[in-house]
C-alpha positions in Angstrom: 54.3 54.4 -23.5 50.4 55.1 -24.6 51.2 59.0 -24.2 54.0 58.9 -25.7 52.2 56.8 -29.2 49.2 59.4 -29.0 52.0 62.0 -29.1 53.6 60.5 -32.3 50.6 60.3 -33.5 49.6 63.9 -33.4 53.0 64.5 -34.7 52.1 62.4 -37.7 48.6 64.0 -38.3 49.9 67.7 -38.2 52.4 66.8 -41.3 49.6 65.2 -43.2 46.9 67.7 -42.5 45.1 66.2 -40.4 44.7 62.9 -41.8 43.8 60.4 -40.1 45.7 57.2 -38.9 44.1 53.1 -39.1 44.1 51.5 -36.3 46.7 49.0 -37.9 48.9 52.2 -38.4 48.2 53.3 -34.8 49.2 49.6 -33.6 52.3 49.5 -35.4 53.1 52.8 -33.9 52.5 52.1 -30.5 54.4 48.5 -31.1 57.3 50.5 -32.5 57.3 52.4 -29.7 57.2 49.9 -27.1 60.7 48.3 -29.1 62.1 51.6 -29.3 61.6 53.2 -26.2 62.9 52.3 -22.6 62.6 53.5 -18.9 65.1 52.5 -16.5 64.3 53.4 -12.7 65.4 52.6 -9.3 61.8 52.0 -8.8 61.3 49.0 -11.0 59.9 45.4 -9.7 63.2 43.2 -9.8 61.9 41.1 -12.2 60.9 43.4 -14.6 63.7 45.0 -14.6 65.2 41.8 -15.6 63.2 41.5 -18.0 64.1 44.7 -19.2 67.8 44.0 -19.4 66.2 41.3 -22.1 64.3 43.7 -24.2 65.8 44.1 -27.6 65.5 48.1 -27.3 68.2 47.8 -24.7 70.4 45.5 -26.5 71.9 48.7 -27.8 72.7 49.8 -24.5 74.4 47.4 -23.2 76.7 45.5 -26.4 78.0 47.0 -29.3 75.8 45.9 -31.9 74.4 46.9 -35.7 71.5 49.2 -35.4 68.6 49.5 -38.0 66.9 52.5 -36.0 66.9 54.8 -33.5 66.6 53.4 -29.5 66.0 55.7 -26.9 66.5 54.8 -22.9 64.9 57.6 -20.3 66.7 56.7 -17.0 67.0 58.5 -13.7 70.0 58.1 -12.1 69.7 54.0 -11.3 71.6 54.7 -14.7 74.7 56.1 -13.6 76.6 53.5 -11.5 76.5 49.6 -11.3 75.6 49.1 -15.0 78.0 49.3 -18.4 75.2 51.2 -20.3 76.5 52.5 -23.5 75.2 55.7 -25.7 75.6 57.4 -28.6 74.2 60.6 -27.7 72.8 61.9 -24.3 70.7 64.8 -23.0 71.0 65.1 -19.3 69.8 67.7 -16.5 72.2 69.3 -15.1 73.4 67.3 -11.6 76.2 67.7 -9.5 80.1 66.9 -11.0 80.4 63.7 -9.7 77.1 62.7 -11.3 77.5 64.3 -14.3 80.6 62.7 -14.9 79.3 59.1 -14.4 76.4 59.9 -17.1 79.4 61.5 -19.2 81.2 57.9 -18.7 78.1 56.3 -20.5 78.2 57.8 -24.0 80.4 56.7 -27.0 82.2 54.4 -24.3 83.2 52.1 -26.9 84.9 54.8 -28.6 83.9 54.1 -32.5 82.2 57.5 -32.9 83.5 61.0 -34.1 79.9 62.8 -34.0 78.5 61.9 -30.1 76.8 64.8 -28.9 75.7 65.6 -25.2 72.9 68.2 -24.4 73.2 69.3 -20.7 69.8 71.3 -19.6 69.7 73.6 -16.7 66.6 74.1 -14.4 65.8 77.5 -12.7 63.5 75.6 -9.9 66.4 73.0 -9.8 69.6 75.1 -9.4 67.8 76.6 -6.3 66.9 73.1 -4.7 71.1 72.6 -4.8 72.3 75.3 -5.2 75.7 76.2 -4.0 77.0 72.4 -6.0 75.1 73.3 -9.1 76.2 76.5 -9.4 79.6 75.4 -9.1 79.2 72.5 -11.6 77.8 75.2 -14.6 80.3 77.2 -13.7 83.5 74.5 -14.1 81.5 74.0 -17.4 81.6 76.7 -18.8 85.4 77.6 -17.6 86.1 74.8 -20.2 84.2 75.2 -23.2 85.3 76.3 -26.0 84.1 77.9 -28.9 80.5 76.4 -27.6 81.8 73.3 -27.1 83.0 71.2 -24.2 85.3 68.0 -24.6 83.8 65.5 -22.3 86.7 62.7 -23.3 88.2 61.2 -20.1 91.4 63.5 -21.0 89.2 66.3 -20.5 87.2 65.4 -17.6 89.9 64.5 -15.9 90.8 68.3 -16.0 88.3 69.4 -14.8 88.4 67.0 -12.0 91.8 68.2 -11.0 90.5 71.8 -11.0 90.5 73.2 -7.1 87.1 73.8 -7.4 85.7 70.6 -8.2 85.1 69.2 -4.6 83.0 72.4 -4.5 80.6 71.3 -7.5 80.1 67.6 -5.7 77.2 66.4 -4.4 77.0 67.4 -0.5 78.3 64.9 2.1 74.7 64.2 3.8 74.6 65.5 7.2 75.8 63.0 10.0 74.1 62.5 12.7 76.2 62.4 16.2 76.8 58.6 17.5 76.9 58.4 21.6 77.4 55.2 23.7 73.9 55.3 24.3 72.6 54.9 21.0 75.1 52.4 20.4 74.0 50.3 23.7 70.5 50.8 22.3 71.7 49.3 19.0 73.4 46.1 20.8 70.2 45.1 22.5 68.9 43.1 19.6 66.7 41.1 22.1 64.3 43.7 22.9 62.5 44.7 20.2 60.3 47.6 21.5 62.9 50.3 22.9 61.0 53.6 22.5 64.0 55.2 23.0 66.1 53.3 20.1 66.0 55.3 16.7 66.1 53.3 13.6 70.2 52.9 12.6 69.7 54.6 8.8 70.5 57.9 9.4 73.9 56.8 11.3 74.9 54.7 8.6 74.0 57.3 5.1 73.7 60.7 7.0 70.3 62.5 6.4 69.3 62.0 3.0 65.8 63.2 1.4 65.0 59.4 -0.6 65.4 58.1 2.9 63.7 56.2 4.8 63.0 53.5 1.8 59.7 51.2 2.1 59.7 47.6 -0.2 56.8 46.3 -1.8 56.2 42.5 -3.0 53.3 40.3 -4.0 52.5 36.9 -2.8 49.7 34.6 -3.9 50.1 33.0 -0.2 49.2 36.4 1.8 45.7 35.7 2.1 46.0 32.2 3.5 48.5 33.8 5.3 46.3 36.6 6.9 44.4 33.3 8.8 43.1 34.8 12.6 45.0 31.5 13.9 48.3 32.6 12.7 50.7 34.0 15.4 53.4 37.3 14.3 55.9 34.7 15.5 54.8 31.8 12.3 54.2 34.4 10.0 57.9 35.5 10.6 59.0 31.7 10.6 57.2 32.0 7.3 59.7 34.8 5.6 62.6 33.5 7.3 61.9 30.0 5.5 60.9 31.4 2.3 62.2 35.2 2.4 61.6 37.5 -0.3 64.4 37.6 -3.1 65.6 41.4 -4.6 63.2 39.9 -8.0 60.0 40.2 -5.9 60.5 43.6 -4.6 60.3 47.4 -5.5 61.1 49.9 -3.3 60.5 53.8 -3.1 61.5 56.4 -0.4 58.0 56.0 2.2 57.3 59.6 2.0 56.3 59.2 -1.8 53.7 56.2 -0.4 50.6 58.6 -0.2 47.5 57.8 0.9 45.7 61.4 1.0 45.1 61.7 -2.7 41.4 61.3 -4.4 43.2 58.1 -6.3 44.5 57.2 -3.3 41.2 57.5 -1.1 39.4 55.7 -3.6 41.8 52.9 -3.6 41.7 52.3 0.1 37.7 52.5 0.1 37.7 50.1 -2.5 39.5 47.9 -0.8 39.8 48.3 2.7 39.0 44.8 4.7 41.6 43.2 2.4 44.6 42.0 4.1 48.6 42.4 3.7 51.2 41.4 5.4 53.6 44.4 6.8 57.4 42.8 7.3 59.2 45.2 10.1 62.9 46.3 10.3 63.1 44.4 13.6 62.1 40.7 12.2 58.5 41.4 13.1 55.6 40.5 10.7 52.2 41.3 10.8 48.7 40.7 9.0 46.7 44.4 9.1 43.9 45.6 6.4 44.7 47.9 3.8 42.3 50.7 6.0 45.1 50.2 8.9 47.7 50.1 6.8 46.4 53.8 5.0 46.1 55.3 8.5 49.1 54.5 9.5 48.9 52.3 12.1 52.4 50.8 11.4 55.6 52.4 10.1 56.6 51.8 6.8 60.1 53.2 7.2 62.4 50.4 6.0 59.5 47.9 6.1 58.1 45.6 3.4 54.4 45.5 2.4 53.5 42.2 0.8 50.6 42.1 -1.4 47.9 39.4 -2.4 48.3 39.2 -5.8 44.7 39.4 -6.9 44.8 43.1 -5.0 47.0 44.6 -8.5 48.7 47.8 -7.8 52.1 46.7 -10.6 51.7 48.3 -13.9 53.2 46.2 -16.6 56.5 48.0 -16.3 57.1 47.1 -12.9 56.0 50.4 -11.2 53.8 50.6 -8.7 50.2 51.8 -9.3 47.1 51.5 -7.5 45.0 52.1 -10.8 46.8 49.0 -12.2 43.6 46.3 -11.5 45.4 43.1 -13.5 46.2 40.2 -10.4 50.1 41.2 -10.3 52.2 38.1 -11.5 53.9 35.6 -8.4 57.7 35.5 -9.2 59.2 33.7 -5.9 61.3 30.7 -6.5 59.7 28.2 -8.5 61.7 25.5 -7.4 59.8 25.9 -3.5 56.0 24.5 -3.5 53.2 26.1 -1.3 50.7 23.9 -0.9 47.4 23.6 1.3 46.4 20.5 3.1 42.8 20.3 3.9 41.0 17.6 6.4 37.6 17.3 6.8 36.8 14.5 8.8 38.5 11.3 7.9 39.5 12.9 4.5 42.0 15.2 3.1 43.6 16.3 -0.2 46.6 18.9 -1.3 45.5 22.2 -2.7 48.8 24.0 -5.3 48.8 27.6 -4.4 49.8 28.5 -8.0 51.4 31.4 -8.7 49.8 33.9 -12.1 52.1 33.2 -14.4 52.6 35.1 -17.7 50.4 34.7 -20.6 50.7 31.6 -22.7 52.0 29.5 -19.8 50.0 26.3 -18.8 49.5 26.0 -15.2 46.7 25.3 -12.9 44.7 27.9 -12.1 44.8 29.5 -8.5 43.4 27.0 -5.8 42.8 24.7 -8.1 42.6 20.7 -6.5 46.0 19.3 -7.3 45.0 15.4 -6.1 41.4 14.1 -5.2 40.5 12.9 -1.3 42.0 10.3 0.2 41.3 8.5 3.5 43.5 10.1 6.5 45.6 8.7 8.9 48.3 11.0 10.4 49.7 14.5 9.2 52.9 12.9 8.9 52.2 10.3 6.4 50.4 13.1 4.3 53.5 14.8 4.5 55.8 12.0 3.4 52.9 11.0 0.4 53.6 15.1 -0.7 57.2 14.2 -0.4 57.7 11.5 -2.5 55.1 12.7 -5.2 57.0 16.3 -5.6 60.6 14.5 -4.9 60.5 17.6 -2.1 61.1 17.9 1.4 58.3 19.8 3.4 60.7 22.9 5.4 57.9 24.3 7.4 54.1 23.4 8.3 51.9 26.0 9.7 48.4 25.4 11.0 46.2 27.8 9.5 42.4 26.7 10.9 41.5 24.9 13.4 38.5 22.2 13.8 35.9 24.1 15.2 33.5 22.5 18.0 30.1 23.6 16.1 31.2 21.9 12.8 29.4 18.7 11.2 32.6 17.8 9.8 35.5 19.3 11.4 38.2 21.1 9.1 41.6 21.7 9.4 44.1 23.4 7.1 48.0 23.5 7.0 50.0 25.6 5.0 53.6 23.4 3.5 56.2 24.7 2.0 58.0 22.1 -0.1 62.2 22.6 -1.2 64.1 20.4 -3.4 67.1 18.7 -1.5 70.0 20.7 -1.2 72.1 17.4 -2.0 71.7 13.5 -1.9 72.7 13.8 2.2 69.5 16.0 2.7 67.3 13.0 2.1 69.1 10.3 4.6 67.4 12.2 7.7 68.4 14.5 10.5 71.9 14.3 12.2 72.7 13.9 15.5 73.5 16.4 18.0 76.8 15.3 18.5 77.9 14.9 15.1 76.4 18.1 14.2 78.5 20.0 17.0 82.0 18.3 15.8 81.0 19.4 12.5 80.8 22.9 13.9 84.0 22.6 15.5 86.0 21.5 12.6 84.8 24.2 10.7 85.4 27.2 13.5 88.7 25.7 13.9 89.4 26.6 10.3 87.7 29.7 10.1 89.9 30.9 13.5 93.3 29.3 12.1 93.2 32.7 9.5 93.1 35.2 12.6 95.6 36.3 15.0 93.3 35.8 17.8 94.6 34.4 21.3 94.3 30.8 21.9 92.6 31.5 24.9 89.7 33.1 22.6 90.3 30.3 19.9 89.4 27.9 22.4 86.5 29.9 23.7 85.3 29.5 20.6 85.6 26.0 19.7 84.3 25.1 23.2 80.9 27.0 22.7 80.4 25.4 19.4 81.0 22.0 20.8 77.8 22.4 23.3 76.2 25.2 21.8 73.5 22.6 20.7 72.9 20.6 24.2 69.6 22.2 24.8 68.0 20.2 22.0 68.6 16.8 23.7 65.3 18.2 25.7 62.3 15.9 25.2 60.4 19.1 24.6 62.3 20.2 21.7 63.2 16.8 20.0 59.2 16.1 20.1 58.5 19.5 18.8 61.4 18.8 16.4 59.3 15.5 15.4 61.4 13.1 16.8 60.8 10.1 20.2 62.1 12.5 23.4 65.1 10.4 23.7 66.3 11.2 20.1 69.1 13.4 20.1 68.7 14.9 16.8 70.4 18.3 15.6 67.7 19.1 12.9 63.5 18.8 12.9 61.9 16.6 10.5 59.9 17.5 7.7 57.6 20.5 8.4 60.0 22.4 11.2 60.1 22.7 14.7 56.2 22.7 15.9 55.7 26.1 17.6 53.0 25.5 19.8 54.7 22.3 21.2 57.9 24.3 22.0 55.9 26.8 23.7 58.7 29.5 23.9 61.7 26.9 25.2 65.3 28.3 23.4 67.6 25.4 22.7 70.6 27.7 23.1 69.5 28.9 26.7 68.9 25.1 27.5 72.6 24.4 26.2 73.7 27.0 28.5 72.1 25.5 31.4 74.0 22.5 31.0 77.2 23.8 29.9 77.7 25.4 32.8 78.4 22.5 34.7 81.0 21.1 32.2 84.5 21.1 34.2 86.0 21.9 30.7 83.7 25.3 30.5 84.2 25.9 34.6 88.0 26.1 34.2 88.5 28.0 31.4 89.6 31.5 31.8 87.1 32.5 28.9 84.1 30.8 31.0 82.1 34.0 30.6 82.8 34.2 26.6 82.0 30.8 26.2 78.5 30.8 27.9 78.1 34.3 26.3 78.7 33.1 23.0 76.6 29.7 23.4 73.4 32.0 24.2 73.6 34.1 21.5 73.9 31.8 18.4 70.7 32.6 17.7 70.3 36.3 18.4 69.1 36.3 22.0 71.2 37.1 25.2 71.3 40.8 24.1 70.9 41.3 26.6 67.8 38.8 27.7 65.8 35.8 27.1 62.2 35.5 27.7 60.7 33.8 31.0 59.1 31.5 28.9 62.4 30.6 27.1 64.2 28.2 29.7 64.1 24.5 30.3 60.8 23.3 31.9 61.5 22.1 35.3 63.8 24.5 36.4 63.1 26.5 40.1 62.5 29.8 39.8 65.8 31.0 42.1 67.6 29.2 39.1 65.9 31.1 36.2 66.4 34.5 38.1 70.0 33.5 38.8 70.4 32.4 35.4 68.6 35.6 33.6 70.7 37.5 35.6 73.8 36.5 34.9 73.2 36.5 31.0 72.4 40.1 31.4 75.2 41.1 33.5 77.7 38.6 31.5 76.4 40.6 28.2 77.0 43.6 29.6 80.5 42.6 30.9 81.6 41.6 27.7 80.8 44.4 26.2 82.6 46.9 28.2 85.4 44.4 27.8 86.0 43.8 23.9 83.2 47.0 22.8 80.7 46.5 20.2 82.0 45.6 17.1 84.1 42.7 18.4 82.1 41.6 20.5 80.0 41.2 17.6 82.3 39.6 15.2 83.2 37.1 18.0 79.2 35.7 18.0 79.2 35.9 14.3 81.7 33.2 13.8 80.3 30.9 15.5 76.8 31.6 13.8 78.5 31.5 10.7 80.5 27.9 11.3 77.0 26.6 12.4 75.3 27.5 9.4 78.4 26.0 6.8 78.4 23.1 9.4 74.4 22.3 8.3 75.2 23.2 4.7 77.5 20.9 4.6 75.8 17.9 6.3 72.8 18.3 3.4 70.3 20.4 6.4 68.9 23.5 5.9 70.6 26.3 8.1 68.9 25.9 11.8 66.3 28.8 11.6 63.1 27.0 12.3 63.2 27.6 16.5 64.9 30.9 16.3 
């Protein structure tokens, strides 16, 4: 927008001979310009781009409204489809038909306007770049102008559409790639997360397409607390799961645009290479890596998200990504969800806010800033429950960033919290029990499997598996890691999650197979195998394995082999017998009753042991 004032202003000079502009002249310019000019891109930050749907330049755009100047919009073509933009007058590069008719769709839509004028300009360096559509498209055209002048009115358009050359001037159909059995068995094993052989899905689902793969970017004031040594992959996913990243906080480009070769680029990194970001993987995994790693490469960026500290910079006021951009980039994550620090040192502790930069003109507490003074400890959980009743928020997840150390006078610990309003009034009465909780389930898949044509043997299946899918959690080790008396029988954890450490790998859903199998109900069934299948995988494992570590303590190793066996073999049965997709659709349901089944009884959606 600076360029473009400068240029104005030289414009402005050369009809005055030379004169020069005050700097109140030059501010009002570059103000005007700001008003009157806007950029629309698929590239934008979410919530600038939301912003920019607020800007009164593009209040034009979008409504029908009086206008006391002239408002321009520059957009690529983010502009074309999934937004009633409306112009008066357009100039457009050429494209393809099928593009050039959805720009074509944007001007004078409201119809008011006699004089709308559209300005299509061709590129020699373009029209070789696409050249067979392009061609075609200039050529359609000009088969329909007349007297210098093409009607672009629906009427006319949809002409030219009819023409039997248009398919010729669309876009090409992206080159498919060839789907085998084997990929697709690659695909299903969702369990295993390092398959060499298993391609990333993308080009199977769009064809080949040059803006793909796509990479996300996102900034978070919590990634350096984050970036801890103590801190497992496995939290730091339990992290994003409980607070994930919404479309606001995020930009994305295609990853071969994310450069790291170029003298800006160099500099960058050099400047700041031992600072840490968090890399979020296609697969679920997340890890903390410095920006030096991160330049070399070290990790794929295809369809991955990079989350930023926010005092790194690298947004431009616009939203765009730019490493020459040094302002700490703003924090935009829910603001109803509190991150806060708890810090013991001894016999004392206090809360630390982890506030995010808010706009200009807000009052907040700064970064870090102490948000209540020491106070004498006694347990985690009462300092919990004290943060609880003073935010009127439940704590979702705790995560042990630092350890006491042995050489310390006074011994420090740190927790990370993440604090949630309550869904509803129920949320605050406590966890459920397991039983309830799996009737809930089964009242809810019965209603969901009432609207399908599915056997009643399957219907069954189905309600069966939900009815013990949660057995595994009557385990003392997961109802203490839960943060409940072993013999508690609760569905849901307590305030803070499911401890990880204490868990120490155990699934709840291979634990409620284990039992299940000796229920006469499940034994003589003729959908045993469904059932058990079905049971296992409510979280996403059992495609086709779970981990050693996974299964009930206690248990002889001839019945973990036998049992690991037979979920392997029984996935693989299953999936000869009803193929991929329904096989698929078949765990889904019961994932998806679960998860209204919680919702309903006030929890938040079981996701803190998965």
């Amino acid at each position: 927008m600076e360029k473009l004032a400068i240029q104005a202003e030289e414009s402005w000079r050369n009809q005055r001979a030379g004169e020069s502009m005050e700097k109140a002249e030059k501010n009002a310019l570059l103000r005007e310009c700001q008003e009157s000019v806007s950029i629309l891109t698929g590239e934008i930050r979410g919530h600038e781009r939301d912003l920019l749907m607020k800007k009164p330049g593009m209040a034009p755009f979008l409504e029908e409204i009086p206008l006391e100047r002239t408002y321009y919009l520059v957009s690529t073509s983010a502009g074309e489809v999934g937004m009633d933009l409306h112009a008066d007058h357009m100039v457009s590069d050429l494209t393809t038909l099928d593009s050039l008719v959805q720009r074509l769709g944007r001007v004078n839509r409201f119809g008011k306007r006699s004089d709308s004028r559209v300005d299509v300009v061709s590129d020699s360096s373009q029209m070789k770049e696409k050249k067979e559509s392009l061609f075609k498209t200039l050529s359609l055209l000009e088969d329909h102008t007349r007297e210098s002048t093409l009607d672009a009115s629906p009427i006319a358009l949809r002409e030219i559409l009819e023409s039997p050359e248009a398919h010729e001037a669309f876009a090409p159909i992206p080159e498919r790639v060839h789907t085998t059995d084997i990929l697709l068995d690659l695909w299903s094993q969702t369990s295993l997360n390092d398959i060499p052989a298993r391609p990333e899905v993308a080009p199977w689902l769009h064809g080949i397409q040059e803006n793909l793969p796509e990479t996300w970017m996102a900034w978070r004031e919590e990634v350096s607390t984050l970036s801890e040594p103590e801190l497992t992959e496995e939290e730091l996913f339990l992290w994003f799961q409980r607070f994930p990243l919404s479309s606001k906080e995020t930009l994305r480009r295609p990853t071969w645009r994310i450069k790291w070769t170029g003298a800006k680029e160099k500099k960058w990194v050099e400047s700041h290479k031992d600072e840490r970001v968090l890399l979020l993987s296609p697969n679920g995994q997340c890890r903390s890596l410095t920006i030096e790693e991160l330049s070399q490469g070290e990790s794929s960026l295809n369809f991955a998200t990079i989350v930023f500290p926010t005092g790194l910079g690298g947004l431009n006021p616009d939203g765009f990504w730019d490493l020459s951009s040094t302002t700490p980039v703003e924090d935009v994550a829910d603001p109803s969800v509190d991150r806060v620090v708890l810090e013991k040192r001894g016999d004392r502790y206090r809360f630390i806010e982890i506030s995010p930069q808010l706009s200009k003109g807000s009052e907040s507490k700064e970064e870090g800033e102490e948000v209540d003074s020491w106070s004498p400890w006694t347990t985690l959980k009462e300092a919990m429950r004290e943060k609880e009743s003073l935010l009127k928020k439940k704590c979702l997840l705790k995560l042990k960033v630092h350890r006491a150390q042995e050489w310390e006078d006074e011994p420090q610990e740190r927790w990370l919290l993440l604090f949630k309003e309550p869904s509803s009034p129920s949320e605050q009465k406590g966890a459920s029990k397991i039983d309830n909780h799996q009737e809930a389930v089964v009242r809810v898949l019965q209603r969901l499997t009432e609207k399908t044509s599915l056997p009643d043997s399957i219907k069954g299946a189905l309600s069966l598996a939900a009815a013990y899918h949660d057995l595994g959690k009557y385990h003392e080790r997961w109802q203490t890691a839960a943060g409940h008396e072993p013999q508690g029988g609760y569905a849901k954890p307590v305030s803070g999650g499911v401890d990880w450490r204490m868990l120490d790998g155990y699934r709840h859903e291979l634990g409620s197979v284990v039992e299940a199998m000796d229920k006469p109900d499940v034994q003589s069934h003729p959908e045993r195998e469904l059932i058990l299948h079905l049971i296992a995988t409510h979280h996403g494992w059992a495609r086709p394995h779970f981990e050693e570590r996974a299964f009930p303590p206690g248990l002889s190793e001839e019945t973990r082999n036998r049992t690991g066996l037979e979920v392997m073999k029984r996935f693989v049965r299953l999936q000869e017998r009803f193929g991929y997709w329904r096989l698929a659709w078949l765990e889904s349901l019961l994932r998806r009753a679960d998860g209204i089944a919680s919702k309903q009884e006030g929890e938040v959606e079981e996701m803190s042991d998965e």
